[in-house]
C-alpha positions, 0 to 999 in steps of 0.5 A: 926204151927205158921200159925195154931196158927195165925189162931186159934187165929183169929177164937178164937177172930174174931168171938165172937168179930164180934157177940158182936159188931154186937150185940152191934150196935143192942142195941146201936141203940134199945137205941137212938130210946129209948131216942128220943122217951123219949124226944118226949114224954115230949114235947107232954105231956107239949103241951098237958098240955098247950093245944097246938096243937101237928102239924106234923111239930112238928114230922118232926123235929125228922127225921132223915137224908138220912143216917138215916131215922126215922119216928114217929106217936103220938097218942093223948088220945083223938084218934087223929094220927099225923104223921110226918118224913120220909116214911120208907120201910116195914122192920123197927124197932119200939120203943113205949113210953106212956106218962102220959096222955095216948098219945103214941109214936112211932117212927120207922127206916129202918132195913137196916141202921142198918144191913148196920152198922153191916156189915161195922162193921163185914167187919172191922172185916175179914179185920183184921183178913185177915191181922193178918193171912197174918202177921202170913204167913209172920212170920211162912215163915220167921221161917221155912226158918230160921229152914229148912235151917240148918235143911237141910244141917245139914241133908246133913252134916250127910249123908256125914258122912255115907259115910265116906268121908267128914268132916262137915263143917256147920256154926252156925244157932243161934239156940242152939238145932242144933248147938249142933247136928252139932258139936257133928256131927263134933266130930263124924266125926272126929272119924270116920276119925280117925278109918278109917284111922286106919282100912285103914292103917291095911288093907293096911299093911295086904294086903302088907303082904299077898302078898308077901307071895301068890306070892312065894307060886304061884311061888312053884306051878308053879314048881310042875306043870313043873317038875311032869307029874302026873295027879292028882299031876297036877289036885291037883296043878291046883285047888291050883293055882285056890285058890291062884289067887282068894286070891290074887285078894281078897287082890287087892281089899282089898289093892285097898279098903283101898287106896279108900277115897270114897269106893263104890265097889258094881256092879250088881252080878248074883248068878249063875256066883258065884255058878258055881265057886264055885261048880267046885272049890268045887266038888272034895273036897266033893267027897273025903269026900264023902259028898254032896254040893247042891246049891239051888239058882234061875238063876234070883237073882242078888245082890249088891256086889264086885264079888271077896268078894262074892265070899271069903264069900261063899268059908270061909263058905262052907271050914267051913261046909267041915273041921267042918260039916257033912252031906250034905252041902246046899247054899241056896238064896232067896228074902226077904219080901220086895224083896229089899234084898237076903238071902244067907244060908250054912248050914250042919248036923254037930254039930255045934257051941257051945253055949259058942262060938256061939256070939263070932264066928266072933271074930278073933281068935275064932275057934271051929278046931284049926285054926287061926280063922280069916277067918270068921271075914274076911268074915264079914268085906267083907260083911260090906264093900258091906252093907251087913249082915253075921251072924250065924242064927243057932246054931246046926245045924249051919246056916250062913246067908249073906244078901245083898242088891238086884238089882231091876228086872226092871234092866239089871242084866248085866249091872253094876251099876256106883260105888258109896256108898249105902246109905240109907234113910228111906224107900228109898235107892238111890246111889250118 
């Protein structure tokens, strides 16, 4: 901008500055030609007044010089041409003087001269303005630096923030406008801290808690297993165990979360791996309630996040549909727009949830059955810990929504992704 400005104002002046002065050294010679004719002029009507004879001698003292030749023809009222100066090219300049007695004048000068002028004048010109513009890069160089820097690690200072791993340390840059952002920065970091050691704190405490608990419960299946020869005692017992090692590996991993300064669990997770879980885990408890479980989802979607949570997200939703919905119970997935996102759906026939209650579903201890009301508010922390989005899409009938960052097809779904936060800028999305 200050380049632009420089500029402008070089055109703005330069130019009609170079017309002037060209216009001016025109007139300026225009006139001297003028005076000296006006003064020849004299001098002839004095000698012819006199009756002296006007001699070419007389004419070739008002020659000009090498650099400024002049040539000049008198014509004498009684029809005599005296001429006398320098031979010019055919381009000149003429200027004609009459005097009293009727003699004429004229004297003449090359074009060239004066052009030569003009271009010294105008090459005077272009040189300051060439410096005036090379001052004004020089200065907006030195500017922008002084702005860009601090913009730059102010920009870096941020994005550390988001991540939630780093306190902004960034020293004063003199101007009042980013020093202000930097510390309102360092105030919202150091609120951050404080809410996630809070929320760390609690959800190492949960995890502790929860724990214990799970591990007795395991120990008490583990006794009905040895002391019953039941089939489905056992079927049922097995299928329990199931669930209680997946809770547990869900409360490793949230223990495991909350340990973590720099988070960043997410791997590369096929939907067909999570699907089959589900449906075994899933089949008889819809076959009792002579209900059906449908899974809509393509063997080709991958996404972004901590297989475990995934799958706690997908089971709280569908134990929702099976304990307060009715009908068919469909888990559906598909690509956005843009493909840079999967949408996950459980939806059922049932009533759904009431409108009252609808923006408070995953408040804790909000339910619609008389339950504790915490596993949805579970869910969704799960979710926002991989970057993604639960939501309720629909009312009555109810549809959940979880959306999670997709992983490019160009990738090997097989291949994990190395740790580290998501973080996105813009349009782009990249991983430290």
């Amino acid at each position: 901008m200050t380049l632009l400005a420089v500029l402008l104002a070089v055109l703005l002046l330069g130019l009609p500055m170079s017309i002037f002065g060209s216009t001016m050294l025109w007139n300026q010679e225009i006139s001297n030609l003028r005076v000296q004719a006006s003064s020849l002029s004299s001098i002839v009507e004095r000698r012819i007044d006199r009756g002296d004879a006007v001699t070419p001698e007389l004419l070739s003292g008002w020659g000009g010089d090498a650099d400024h030749p002049t040539h000049v023809t008198v014509f004498l009222p009684n029809g005599e041409r005296i001429s006398g100066g320098d031979e010019l090219p055919s381009s000149v300049i003429t200027v004609v003087e009459r005097t009293v007695s009727g003699a004429v004048i004229q004297i003449q000068t090359d074009r060239g001269h004066i052009y030569r002028s003009i271009a010294g004048f105008v090459f005077l010109v272009v040189v300051a303005s060439t410096c005036a513009l090379i001052a004004g890069a020089l200065m907006a160089a030195r500017q922008s630096r002084k702005l860009s820097a601090p913009l730059i690690y102010l920009a870096a200072s941020a994005e550390q923030i988001g991540t939630g791993t780093v306190r902004p340390h960034l020293r004063k840059s003199g101007i009042e406008e980013i020093d202000l952002v930097n510390e309102e920065l360092v105030r919202t970091a150091d609120r951050m801290a404080g809410r996630l050691a809070a929320e760390r704190q609690f959800a190492a405490d949960a995890s502790h808690q929860l724990r214990t608990p799970l591990t007795a419960l395991s120990m008490r299946l583990d006794e009905i297993e040895m002391i019953t020869e039941d089939e489905e005692v056992l079927n049922e017992v097995h299928a329990c165990q199931d669930q209680v090692e997946r809770l547990t590996g869900v409360v490793t991993e949230l223990l495991k979360t909350s340990r973590s300064d720099s988070g960043g669990t997410t791997e590369a997770v096929r939907l067909d791996k999570i699907v089959d879980q589900q449906r075994d885990e899933w089949r008889k408890v819809f076959s009792k309630a002579k209900r059906d479980l449908v899974f809509a989802v393509d063997d080709d979607i991958t996404v972004l996040a901590t297989p475990g949570s995934l799958a706690q997200i997908i089971a709280t939703l569908i134990e929702n549909a099976v304990k307060y919905g009715a009908g068919t119970t469909v888990v559906a997935a598909r690509y956005t727009a843009n493909r840079k996102g999967v949408v996950i759906s459980v939806s059922d026939e049932g009533e759904g949830v009431p409108e009252e209650i609808g923006d408070s579903v995953f408040t804790p201890g909000i339910s619609t059955g008389g339950s504790t009301g915490l596993g949805l508010p579970l869910a969704l922390n799960l979710a926002k810990a991989d970057g993604g989005k639960l939501e309720l899409a629909q009312n009555r009938p109810p549809v959940f929504t979880l959306t999670l960052n997709a992983v490019p097809t160009s990738l090997d779904p097989e291949k994990v992704l190395p740790q580290g936060a998501l973080i996105s800028m813009g349009s782009r999305r990249r991983r430290r």
